[in-house]
C-alpha positions in Angstrom: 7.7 15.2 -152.3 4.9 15.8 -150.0 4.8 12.9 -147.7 5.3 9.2 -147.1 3.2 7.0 -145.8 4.6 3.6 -144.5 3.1 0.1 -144.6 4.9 -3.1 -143.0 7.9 -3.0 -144.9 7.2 -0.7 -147.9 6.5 2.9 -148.2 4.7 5.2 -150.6 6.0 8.3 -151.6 3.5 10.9 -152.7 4.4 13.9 -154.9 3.4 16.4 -157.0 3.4 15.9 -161.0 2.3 18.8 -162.6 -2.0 19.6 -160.7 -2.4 16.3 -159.5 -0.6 14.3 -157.0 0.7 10.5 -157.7 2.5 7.9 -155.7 5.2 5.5 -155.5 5.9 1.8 -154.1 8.9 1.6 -152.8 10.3 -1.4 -150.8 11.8 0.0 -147.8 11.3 1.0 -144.5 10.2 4.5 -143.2 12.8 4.3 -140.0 15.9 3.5 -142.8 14.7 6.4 -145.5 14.1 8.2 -142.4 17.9 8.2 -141.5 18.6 8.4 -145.4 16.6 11.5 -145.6 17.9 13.9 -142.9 19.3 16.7 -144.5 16.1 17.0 -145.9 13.1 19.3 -144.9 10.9 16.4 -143.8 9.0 15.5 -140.6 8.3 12.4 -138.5 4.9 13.1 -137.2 3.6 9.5 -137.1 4.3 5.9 -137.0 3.4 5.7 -140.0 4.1 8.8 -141.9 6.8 11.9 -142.5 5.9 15.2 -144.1 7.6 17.6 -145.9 7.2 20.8 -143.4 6.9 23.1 -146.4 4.2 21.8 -148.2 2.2 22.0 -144.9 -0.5 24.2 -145.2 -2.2 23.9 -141.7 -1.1 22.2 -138.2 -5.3 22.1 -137.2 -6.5 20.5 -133.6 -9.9 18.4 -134.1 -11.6 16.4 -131.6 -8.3 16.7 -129.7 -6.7 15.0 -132.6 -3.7 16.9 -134.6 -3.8 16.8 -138.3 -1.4 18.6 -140.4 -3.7 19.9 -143.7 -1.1 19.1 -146.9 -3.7 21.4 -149.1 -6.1 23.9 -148.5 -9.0 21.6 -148.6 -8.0 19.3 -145.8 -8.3 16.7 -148.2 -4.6 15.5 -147.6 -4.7 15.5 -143.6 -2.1 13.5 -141.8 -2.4 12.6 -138.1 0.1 13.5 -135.7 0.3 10.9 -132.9 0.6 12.0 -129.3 4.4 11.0 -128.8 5.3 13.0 -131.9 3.0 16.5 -130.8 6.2 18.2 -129.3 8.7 17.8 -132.2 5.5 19.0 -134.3 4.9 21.9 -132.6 8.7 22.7 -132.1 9.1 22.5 -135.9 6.8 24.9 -136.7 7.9 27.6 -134.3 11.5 26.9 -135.8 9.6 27.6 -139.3 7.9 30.2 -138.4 10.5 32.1 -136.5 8.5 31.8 -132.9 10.4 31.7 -129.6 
């Protein structure tokens, strides 16, 4: 799994099958597979979206804006929301072995 990206009352997962990546519907909220999810290695960084934290590639700043880059490219850039910056940053320096 990548990420997932909610939508009202559905979210799409996306993941990687084989060089490309694909998605899935699924009826459900991101707040319930949110709390269904937590021994996992994934990360609220917006309303509307989690990541897995280690298939994150870059946490860039632009135009004061946080995105975290999914691939090298920056194709696959998520926003991180301003309410969500410090458990962002926080994760990474738990990652990354930072004090």
């Amino acid at each position: 799994m990548i990420f997932l990206e909610a939508s009202d009352n559905y979210v799409v997962i996306h993941f990687q099958a084989g060089p490309k990546v694909k998605s899935y519907l699924l009826r459900n909220t991101l707040k319930r597979l949110e709390s269904g999810l937590s021994g996992f290695p994934l990360l609220r960084c917006h309303r509307s979206y989690m990541v897995n934290i280690h298939r994150v590639k870059m946490l860039k700043r632009d135009k004061g804006q946080f995105k975290l880059w999914m691939d090298d490219e920056g194709v696959l850039a998520i926003p991180v929301s301003r309410s969500y910056i410090p458990s962002v940053t926080g994760a990474f320096e738990n990652v990354m072995g930072i004090v």
